[in-house]
LOLUM-178061 format. One line per field, with one value per residue: y, x, z of N, C-alpha, C in turn; chain; residue number from 1; residue in three letters. Coordinates in nm, 2 decimals. Each point is the difference from the previous one (the first is absolute). Layout:
<nodes>
n_v <- Y;...
n_u <- X;...
n_w <- Z;...
ca_v <- Y;...
ca_u <- X;...
ca_w <- Z;...
c_v <- Y;...
c_u <- X;...
c_w <- Z;...
ch <- A;...
i <- NUM;...
aa <- ALA;...
</nodes>
This chain:
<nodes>
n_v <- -0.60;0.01;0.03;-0.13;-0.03;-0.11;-0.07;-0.01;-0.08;-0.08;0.07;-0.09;0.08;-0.10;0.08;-0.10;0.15;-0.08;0.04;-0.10;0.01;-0.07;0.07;0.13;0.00;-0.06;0.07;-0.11;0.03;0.01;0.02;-0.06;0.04;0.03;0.13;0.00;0.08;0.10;0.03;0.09;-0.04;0.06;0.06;0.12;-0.03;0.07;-0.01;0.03;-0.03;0.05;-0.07;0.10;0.04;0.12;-0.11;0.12;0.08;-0.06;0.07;-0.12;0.03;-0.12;0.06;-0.02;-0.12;-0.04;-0.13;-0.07;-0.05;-0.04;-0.09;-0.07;-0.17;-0.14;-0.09;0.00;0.13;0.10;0.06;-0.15;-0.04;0.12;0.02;-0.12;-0.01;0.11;-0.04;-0.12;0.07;0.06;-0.07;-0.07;0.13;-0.01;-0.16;0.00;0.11;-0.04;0.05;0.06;-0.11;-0.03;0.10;-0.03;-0.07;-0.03;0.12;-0.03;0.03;-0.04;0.03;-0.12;-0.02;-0.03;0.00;-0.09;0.11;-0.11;0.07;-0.09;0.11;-0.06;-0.12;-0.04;-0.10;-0.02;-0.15;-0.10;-0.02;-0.02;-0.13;-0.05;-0.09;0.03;-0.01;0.14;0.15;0.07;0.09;0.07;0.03;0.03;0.04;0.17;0.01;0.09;0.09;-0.01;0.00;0.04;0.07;0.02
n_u <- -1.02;0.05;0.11;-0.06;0.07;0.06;-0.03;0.14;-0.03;-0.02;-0.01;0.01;0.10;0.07;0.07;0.10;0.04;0.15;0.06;-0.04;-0.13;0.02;-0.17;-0.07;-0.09;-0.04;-0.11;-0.13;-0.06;0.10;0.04;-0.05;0.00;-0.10;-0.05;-0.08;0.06;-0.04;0.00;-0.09;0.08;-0.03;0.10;0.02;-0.14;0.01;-0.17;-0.05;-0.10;-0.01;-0.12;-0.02;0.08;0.03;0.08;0.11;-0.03;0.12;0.01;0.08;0.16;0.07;0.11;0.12;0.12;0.03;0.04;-0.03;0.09;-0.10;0.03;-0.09;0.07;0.05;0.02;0.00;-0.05;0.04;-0.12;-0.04;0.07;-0.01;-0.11;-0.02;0.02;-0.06;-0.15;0.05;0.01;-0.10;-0.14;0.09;-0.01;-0.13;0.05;0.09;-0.15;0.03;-0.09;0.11;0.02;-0.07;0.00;0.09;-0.08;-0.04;-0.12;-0.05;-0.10;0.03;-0.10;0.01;-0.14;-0.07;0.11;-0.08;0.00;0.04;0.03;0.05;0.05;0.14;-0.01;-0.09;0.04;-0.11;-0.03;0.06;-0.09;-0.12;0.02;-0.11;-0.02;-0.03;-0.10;-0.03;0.08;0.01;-0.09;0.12;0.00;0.13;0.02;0.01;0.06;-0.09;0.12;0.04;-0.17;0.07;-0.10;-0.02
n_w <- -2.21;0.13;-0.07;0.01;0.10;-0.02;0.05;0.04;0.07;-0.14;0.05;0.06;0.00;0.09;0.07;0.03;0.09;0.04;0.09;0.04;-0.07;-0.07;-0.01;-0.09;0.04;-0.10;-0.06;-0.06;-0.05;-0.04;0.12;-0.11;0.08;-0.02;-0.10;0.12;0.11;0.03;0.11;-0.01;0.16;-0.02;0.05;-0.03;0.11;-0.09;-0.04;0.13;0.04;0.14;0.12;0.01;0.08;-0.07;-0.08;0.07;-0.12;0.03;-0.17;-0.04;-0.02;-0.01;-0.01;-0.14;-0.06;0.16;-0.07;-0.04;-0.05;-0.04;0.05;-0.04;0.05;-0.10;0.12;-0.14;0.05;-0.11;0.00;0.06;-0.05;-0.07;0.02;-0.01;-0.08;-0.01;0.09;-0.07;-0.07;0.00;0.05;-0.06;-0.07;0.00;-0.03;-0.07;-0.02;-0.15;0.03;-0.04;-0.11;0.10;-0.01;-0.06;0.02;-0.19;-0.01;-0.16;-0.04;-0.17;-0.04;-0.09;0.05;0.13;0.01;0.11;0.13;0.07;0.06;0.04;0.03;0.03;-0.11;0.07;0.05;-0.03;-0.12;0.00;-0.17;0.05;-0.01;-0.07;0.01;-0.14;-0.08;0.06;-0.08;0.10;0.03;0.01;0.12;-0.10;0.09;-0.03;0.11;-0.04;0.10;-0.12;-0.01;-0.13;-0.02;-0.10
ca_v <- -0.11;-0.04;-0.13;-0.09;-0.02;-0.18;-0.02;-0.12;-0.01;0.02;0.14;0.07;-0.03;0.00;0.01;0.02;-0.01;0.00;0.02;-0.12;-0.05;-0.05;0.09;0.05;-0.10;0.04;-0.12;0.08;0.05;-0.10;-0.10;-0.16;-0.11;-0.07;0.08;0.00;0.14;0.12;0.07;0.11;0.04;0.12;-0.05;0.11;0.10;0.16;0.10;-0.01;0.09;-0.02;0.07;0.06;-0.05;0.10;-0.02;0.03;-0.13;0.03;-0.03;0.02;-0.05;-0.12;-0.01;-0.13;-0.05;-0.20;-0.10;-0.13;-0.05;-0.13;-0.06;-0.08;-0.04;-0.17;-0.06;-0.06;0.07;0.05;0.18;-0.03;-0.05;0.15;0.10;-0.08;0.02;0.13;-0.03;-0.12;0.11;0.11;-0.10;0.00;0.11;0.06;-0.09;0.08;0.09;0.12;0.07;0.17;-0.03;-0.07;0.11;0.07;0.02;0.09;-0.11;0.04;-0.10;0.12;-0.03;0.11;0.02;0.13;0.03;-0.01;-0.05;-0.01;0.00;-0.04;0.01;-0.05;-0.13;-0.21;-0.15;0.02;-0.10;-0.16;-0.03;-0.13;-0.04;-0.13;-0.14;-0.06;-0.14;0.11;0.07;0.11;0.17;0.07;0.17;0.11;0.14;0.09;0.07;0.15;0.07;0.09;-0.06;0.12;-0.04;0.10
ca_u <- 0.03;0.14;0.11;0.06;0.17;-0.02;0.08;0.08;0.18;0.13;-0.05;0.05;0.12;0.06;0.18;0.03;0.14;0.07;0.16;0.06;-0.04;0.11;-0.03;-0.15;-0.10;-0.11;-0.11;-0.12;0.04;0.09;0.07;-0.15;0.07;-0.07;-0.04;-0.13;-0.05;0.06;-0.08;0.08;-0.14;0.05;0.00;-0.05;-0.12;0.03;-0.08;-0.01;-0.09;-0.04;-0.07;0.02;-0.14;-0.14;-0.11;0.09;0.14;0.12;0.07;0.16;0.09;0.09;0.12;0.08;-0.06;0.05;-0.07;0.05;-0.02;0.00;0.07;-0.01;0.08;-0.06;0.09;0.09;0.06;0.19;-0.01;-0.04;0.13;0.11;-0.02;0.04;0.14;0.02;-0.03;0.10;0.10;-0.05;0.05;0.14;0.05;-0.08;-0.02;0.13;0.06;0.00;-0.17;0.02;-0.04;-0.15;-0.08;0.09;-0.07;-0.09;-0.06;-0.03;-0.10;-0.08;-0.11;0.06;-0.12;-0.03;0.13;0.01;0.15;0.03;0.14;0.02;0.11;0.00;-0.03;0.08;-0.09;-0.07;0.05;-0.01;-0.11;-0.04;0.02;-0.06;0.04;-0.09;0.05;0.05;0.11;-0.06;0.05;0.06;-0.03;0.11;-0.03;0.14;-0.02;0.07;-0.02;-0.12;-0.04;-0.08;-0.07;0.09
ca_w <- 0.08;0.03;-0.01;0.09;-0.08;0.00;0.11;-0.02;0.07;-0.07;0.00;0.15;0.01;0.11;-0.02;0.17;-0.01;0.14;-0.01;0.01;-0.09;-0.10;-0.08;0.04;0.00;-0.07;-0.01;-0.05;-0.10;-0.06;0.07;0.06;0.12;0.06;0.11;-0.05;-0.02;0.07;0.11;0.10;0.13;0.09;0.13;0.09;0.01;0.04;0.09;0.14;0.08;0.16;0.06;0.13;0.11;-0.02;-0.11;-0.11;-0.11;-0.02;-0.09;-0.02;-0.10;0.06;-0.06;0.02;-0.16;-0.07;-0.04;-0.07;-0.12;-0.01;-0.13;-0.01;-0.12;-0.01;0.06;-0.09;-0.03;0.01;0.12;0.14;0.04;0.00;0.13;0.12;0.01;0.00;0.09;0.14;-0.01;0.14;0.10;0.04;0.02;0.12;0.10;0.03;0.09;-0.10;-0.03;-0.09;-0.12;0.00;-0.07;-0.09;-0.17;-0.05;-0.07;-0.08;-0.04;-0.11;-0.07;-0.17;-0.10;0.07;0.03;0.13;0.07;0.14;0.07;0.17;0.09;0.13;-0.01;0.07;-0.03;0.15;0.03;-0.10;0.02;0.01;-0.13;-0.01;-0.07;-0.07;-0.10;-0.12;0.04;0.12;-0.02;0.09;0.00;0.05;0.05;0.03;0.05;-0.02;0.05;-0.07;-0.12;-0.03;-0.06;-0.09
c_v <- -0.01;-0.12;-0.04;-0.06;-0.15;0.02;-0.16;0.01;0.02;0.15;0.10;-0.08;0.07;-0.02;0.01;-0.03;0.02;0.02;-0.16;-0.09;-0.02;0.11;-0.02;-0.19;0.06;-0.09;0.08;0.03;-0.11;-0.07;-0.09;-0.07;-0.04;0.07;-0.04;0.12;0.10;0.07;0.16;0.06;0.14;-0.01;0.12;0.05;0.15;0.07;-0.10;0.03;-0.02;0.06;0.06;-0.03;0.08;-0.01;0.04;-0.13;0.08;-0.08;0.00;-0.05;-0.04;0.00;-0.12;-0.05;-0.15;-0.04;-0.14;-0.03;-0.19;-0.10;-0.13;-0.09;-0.09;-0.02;-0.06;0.10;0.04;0.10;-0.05;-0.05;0.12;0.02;-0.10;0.03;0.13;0.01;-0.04;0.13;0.12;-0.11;-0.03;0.10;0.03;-0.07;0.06;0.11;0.11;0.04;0.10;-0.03;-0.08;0.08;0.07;-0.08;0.12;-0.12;0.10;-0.08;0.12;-0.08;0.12;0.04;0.12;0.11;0.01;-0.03;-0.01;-0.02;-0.01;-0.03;-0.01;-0.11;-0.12;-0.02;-0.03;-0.14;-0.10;-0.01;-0.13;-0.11;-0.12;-0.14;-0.09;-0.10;0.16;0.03;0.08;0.11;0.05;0.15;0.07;0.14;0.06;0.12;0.15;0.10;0.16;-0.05;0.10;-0.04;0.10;-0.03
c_u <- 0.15;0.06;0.07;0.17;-0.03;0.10;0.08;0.13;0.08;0.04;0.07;0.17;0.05;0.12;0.00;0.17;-0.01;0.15;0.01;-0.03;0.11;-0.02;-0.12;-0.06;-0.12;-0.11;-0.09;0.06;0.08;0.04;-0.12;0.09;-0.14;-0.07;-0.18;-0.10;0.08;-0.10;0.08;-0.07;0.06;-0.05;-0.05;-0.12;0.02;-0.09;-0.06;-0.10;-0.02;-0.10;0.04;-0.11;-0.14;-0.04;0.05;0.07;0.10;0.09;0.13;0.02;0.09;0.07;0.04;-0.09;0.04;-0.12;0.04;-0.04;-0.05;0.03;-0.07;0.04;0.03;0.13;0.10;0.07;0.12;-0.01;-0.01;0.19;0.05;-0.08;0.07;0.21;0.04;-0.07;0.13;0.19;-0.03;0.04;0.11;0.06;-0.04;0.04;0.17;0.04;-0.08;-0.14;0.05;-0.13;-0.14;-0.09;0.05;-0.08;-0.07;-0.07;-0.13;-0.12;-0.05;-0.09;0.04;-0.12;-0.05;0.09;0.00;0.18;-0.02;0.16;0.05;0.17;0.01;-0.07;0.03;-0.11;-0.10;0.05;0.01;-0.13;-0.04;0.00;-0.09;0.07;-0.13;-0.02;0.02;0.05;-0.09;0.05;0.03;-0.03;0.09;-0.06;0.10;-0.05;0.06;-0.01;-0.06;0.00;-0.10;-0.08;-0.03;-0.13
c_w <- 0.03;-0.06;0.13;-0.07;0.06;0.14;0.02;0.12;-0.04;-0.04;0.15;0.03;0.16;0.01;0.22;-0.07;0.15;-0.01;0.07;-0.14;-0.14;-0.12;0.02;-0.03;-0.08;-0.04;-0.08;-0.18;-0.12;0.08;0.15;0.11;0.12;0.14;-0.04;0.02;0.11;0.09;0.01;0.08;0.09;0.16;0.09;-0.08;0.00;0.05;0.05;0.07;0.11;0.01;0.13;0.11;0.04;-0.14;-0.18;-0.08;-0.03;-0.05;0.04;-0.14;0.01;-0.13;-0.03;-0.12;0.02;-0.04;-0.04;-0.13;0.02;-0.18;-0.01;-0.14;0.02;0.13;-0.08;-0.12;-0.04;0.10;0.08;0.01;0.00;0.15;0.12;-0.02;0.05;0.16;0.11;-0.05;0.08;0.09;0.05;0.06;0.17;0.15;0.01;0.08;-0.07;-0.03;-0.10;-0.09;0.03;-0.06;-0.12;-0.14;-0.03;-0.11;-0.06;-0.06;-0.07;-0.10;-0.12;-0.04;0.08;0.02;0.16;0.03;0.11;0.03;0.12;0.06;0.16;0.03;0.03;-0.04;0.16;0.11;-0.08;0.01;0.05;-0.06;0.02;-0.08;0.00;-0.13;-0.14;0.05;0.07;-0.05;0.13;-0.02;0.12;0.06;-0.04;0.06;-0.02;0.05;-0.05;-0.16;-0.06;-0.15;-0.16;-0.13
ch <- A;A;A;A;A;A;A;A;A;A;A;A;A;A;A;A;A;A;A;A;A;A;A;A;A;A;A;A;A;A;A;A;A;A;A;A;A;A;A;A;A;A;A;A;A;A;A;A;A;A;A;A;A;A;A;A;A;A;A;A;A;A;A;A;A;A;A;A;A;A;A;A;A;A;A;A;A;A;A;A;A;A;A;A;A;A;A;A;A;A;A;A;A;A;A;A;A;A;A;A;A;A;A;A;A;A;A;A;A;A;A;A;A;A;A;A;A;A;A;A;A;A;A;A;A;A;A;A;A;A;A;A;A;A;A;A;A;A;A;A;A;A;A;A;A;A;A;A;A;A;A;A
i <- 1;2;3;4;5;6;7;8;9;10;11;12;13;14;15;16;17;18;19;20;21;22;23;24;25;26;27;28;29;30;31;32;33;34;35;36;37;38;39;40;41;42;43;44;45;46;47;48;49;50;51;52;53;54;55;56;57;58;59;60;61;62;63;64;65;66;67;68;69;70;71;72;73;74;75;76;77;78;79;80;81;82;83;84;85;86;87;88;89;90;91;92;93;94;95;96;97;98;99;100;101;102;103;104;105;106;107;108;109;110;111;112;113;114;115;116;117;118;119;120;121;122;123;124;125;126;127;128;129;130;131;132;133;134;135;136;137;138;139;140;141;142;143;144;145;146;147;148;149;150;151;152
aa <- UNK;UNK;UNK;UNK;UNK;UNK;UNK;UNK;UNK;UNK;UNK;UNK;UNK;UNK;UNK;UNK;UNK;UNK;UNK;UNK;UNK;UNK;UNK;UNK;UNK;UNK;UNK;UNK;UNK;UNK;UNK;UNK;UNK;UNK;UNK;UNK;UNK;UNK;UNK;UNK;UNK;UNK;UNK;UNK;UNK;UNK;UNK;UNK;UNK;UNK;UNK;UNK;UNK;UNK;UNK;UNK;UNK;UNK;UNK;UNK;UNK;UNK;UNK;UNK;UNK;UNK;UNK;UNK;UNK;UNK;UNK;UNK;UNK;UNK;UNK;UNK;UNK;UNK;UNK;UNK;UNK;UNK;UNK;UNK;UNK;UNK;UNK;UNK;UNK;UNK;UNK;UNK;UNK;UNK;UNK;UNK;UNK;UNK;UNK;UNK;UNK;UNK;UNK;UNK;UNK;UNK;UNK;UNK;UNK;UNK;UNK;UNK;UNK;UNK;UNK;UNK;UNK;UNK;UNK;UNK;UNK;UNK;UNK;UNK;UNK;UNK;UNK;UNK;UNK;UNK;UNK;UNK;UNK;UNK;UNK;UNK;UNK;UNK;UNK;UNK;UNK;UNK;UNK;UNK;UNK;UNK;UNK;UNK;UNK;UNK;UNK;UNK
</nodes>
């Protein structure tokens, strides 16, 4: 019979470093700031199929690794006040002139038990999440967008 390993968030540790950010931003693991879970959605289909017009299938293969990272996490959050700080700092930068650094994150989401790695460079923020006002605190769900998100 296979051993099953217990599975726990507390188990999956996330690090987003930025050269605007004050320092890496982290979450998951020891540091509980109020994450409720993690998405990872790959963005390029790589095989492909067409019908031809006499009937042939023709396979392709569509290069390229972006994806997003999604974050979901309480509106009352510490990670929801770091990414919004770190968010309106690109921003600033961007409405000035300056775009160099809108894509200049990295970002790391490791699972100590399976040893899964996802790694995502050339990273922003897609947008300010939505935010509800209710008689609870609402969950927000951060996008990051990664120009390549590899999978390990």
């Amino acid at each position: 019979m296979a051993q099953l390993t217990t599975y726990s968030a507390k188990n999956v540790n996330f690090c987003l470093q930025h050269p605007l950010a004050a320092g890496p931003i982290q979450a998951a693991g020891v540091f509980a700031k109020g994450v409720n879970s993690y998405s990872i959605r790959m963005g390029v289909e790589h095989a492909n199929l067409q019908v031809a017009a006499d009937g042939a299938i023709v396979p392709s293969w569509t290069p390229g690794e972006w994806g997003d990272i999604e974050i979901s996490m309480y509106q009352t959050s510490t990670l929801h006040q770091e990414f919004l700080a770190l968010y309106n700092a690109v921003k600033a930068a961007a409405d000035a002139g300056d775009t160099s650094r809108a894509f200049a994150g990295t970002v790391v989401l490791l699972n100590v038990v399976d040893g899964s790695v996802h790694t995502g460079t050339g990273v922003s923020f897609q947008k300010v999440p939505d935010k509800a006002y209710g008689a609870q605190s609402a969950v927000l769900n951060w996008v990051l967008r990664c120009a390549n998100l590899e999978n390990e």
